[in-house]
C-alpha positions as CSV (number, residue, x, y, z in Angstrom):
1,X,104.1,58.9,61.5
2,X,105.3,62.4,60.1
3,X,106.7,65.0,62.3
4,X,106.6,68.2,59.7
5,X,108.6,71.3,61.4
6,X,107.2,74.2,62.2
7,X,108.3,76.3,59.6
8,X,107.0,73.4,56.9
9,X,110.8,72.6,55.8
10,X,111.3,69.0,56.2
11,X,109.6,66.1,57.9
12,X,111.3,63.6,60.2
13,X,110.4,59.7,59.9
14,X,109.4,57.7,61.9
15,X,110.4,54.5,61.8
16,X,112.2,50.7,62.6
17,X,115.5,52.8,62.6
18,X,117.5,53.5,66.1
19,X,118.9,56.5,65.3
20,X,120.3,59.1,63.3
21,X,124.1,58.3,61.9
22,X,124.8,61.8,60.6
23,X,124.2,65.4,61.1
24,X,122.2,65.6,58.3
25,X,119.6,62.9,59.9
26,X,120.1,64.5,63.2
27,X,119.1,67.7,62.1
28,X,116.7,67.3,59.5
29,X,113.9,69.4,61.0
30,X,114.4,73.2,61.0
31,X,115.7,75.2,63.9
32,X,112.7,75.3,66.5
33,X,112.7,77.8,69.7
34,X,113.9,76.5,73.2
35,X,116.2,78.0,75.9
36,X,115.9,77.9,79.9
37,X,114.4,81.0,80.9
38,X,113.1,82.7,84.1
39,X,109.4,81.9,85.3
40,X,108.7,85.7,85.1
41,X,107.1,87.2,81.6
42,X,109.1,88.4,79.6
43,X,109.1,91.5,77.2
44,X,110.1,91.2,73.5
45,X,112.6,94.2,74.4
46,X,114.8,92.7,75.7
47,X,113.6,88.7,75.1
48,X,116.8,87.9,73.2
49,X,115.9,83.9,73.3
50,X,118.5,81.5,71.6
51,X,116.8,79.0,69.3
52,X,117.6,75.3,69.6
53,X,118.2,72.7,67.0
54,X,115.0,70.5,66.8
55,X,115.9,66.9,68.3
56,X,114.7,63.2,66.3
57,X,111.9,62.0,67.5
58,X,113.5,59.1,68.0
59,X,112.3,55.5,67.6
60,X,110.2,55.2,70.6
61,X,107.2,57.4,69.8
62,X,104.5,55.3,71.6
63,X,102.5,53.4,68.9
64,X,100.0,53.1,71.5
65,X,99.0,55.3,74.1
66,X,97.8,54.2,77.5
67,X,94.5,54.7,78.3
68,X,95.4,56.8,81.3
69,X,96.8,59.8,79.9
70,X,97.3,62.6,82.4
71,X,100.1,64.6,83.5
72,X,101.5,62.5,86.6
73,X,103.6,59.5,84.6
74,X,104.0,58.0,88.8
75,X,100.6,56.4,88.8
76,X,98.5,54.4,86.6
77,X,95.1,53.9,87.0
78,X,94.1,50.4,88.2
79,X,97.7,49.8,89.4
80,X,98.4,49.8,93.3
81,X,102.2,50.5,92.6
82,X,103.8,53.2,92.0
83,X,106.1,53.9,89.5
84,X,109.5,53.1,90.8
85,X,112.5,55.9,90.3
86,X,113.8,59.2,91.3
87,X,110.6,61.4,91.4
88,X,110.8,64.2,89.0
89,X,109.2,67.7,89.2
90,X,109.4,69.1,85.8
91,X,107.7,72.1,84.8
92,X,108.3,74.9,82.4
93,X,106.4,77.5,80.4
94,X,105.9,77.9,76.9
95,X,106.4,81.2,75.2
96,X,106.2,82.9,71.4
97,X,109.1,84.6,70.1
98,X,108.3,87.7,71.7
99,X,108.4,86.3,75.5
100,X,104.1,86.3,75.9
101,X,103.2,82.7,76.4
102,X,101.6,80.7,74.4
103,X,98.6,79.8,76.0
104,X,96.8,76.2,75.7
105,X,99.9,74.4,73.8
106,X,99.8,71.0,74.0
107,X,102.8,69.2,75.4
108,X,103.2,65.8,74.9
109,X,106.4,63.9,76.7
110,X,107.6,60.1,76.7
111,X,110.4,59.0,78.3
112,X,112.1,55.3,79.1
113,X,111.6,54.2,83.0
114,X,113.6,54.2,85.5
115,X,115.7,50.8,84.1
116,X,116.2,52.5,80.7
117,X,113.2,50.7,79.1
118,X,110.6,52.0,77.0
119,X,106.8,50.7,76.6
120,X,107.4,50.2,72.9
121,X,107.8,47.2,70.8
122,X,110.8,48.4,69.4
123,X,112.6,48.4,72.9
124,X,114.3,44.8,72.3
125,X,116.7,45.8,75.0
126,X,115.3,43.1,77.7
127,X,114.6,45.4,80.1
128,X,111.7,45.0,82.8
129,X,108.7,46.7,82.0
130,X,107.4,49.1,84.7
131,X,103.7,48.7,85.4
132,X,103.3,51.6,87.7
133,X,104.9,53.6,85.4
134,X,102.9,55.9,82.8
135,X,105.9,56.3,80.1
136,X,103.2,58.6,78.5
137,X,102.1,62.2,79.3
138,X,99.9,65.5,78.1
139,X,98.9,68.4,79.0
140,X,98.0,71.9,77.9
141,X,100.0,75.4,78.8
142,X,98.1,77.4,81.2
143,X,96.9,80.8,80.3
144,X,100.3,81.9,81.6
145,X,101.9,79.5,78.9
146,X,103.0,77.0,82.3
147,X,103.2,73.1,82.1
148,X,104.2,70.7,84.8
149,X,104.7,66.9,85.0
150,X,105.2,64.7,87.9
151,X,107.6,62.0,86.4
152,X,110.6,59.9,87.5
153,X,114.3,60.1,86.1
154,X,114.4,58.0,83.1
155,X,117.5,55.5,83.0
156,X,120.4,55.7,80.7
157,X,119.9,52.5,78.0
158,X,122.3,50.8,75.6
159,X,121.3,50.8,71.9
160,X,122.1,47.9,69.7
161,X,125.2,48.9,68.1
162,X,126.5,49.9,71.7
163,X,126.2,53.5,71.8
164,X,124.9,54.6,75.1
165,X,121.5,57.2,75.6
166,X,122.1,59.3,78.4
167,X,118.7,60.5,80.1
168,X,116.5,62.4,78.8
169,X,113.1,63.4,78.1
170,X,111.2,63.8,74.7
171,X,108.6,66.4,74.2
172,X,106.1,67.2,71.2
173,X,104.4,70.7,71.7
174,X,101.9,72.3,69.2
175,X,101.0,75.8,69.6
176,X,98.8,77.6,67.3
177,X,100.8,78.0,64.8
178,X,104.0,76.2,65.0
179,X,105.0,73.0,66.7
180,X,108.5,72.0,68.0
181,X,109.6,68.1,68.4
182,X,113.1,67.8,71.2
183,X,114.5,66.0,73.9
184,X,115.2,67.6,77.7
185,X,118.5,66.8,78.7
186,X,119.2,66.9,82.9
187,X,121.8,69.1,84.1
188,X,125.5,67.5,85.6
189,X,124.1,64.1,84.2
190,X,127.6,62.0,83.9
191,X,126.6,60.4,80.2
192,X,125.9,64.0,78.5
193,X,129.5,64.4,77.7
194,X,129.1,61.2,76.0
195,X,125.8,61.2,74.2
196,X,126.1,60.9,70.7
197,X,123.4,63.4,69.6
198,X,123.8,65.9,72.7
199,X,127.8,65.7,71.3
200,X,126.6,67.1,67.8
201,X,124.1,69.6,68.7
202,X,125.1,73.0,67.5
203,X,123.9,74.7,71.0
204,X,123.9,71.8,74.2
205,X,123.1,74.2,77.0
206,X,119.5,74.7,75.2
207,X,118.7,71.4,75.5
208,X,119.7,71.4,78.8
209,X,117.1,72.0,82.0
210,X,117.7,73.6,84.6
211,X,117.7,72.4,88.2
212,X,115.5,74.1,91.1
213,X,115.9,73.3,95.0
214,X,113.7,70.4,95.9
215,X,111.0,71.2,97.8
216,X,111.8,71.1,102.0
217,X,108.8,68.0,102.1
218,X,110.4,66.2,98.9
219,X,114.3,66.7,99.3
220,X,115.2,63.5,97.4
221,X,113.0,64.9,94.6
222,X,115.0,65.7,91.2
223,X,113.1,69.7,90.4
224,X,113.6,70.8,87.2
225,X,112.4,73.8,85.2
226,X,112.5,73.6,80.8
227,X,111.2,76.6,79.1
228,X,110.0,75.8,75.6
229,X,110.2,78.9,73.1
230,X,107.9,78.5,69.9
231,X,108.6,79.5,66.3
232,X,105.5,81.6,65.7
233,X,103.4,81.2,68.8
């Protein structure tokens, strides 16, 4: 599969390959627009939003998708269990470069479980499988340019030449006109000041979500909030 980026400069990959080794790899699409941002609209006046570095799409883009594709990863259709994992309320809006959202983008995210395991073939890593768990989700921004997924908090995972993933979520987003592939990073997560490609990103805390009180009938639930900022809209 070919990610192109959204300003049509360079194309990332995919393929067998873990991971990036250099900068260059790392890097290879164009600049994209991300930063955490307030839920309220916001005026190009004074919008002032600080582009992010798009992320790999890593090797773990499902080759399949599961037939129940929604935007609560907990529960699978036809399985009694539920997913198993921190529960994870992560929501966001998505906006053009002048602050007005960009209404009906389509997010995509995919994420490892709980364990650190992926539903991929590539994922050698031994790892249980999940079957409550979706791994999988899409949606499309509101008319507001709002998304929000009910998901659990993916596990760190080893990869085979020993470096360590720290957890994190990957997103695909399309608007109209542009599209931005990255990964969501969770704030005060131990493994960040580790993580090989968090290390080399040119601007960290824009990768980085931001965390929200639970709510008072979930207070073990992880609530975090990941405005994505588009290109051209």
């Amino acid at each position: 599969m070919d990610i192109v980026d959204s300003q049509n400069r360079s194309v990332i990959r995919e393929s067998g390959n873990a991971y990036p080794q250099s900068r260059r790899e790392l890097f290879g699409l164009a600049a994209g627009g991300l930063t955490v941002l307030g839920s309220g609209l916001i005026g190009s006046a004074v919008f002032g939003a600080t582009p992010t570095e798009t992320m790999t799409i890593g090797p773990f883009y499902p080759m399949q998708r599961p037939l129940d594709q929604d935007s609560d990863l907990t529960v699978v259709n036809g399985i009694a269990t539920h997913a198993k994992g921190q529960i994870v309320d992560l929501s966001g809006r998505v906006l053009k470069p002048d602050g007005t959202p960009a209404a009906g983008a389509r997010i995509e995210i995919w994420q490892a479980n709980a364990a650190g395991r992926y539903a991929h073939p590539a994922d050698m890593s031994g790892v249980a499988l999940d079957p409550g768990f979706q791994g999988f989700g899409v949606q499309l921004a509101d008319a507001e340019g709002r998304y929000r997924f009910r998901t659990v908090k993916p596990g760190a995972y080893r990869i085979p030449d020993g470096r360590v993933r720290t957890p994190h979520v990957h997103f695909d987003v399309q608007g109209r006109t542009s599209r931005i592939v990255s990964q969501m990073f969770i704030p005060d997560e131990p493994l960040n000041a580790s993580d090989f490609l968090l290390k080399v990103s040119e601007a960290p805390e824009t990768l980085i979500a931001r965390r929200l009180p639970p709510p008072p009938r979930a207070p073990d639930m992880l609530a975090l909030q990941w405005d994505i900022i588009l290109v051209d809209g």
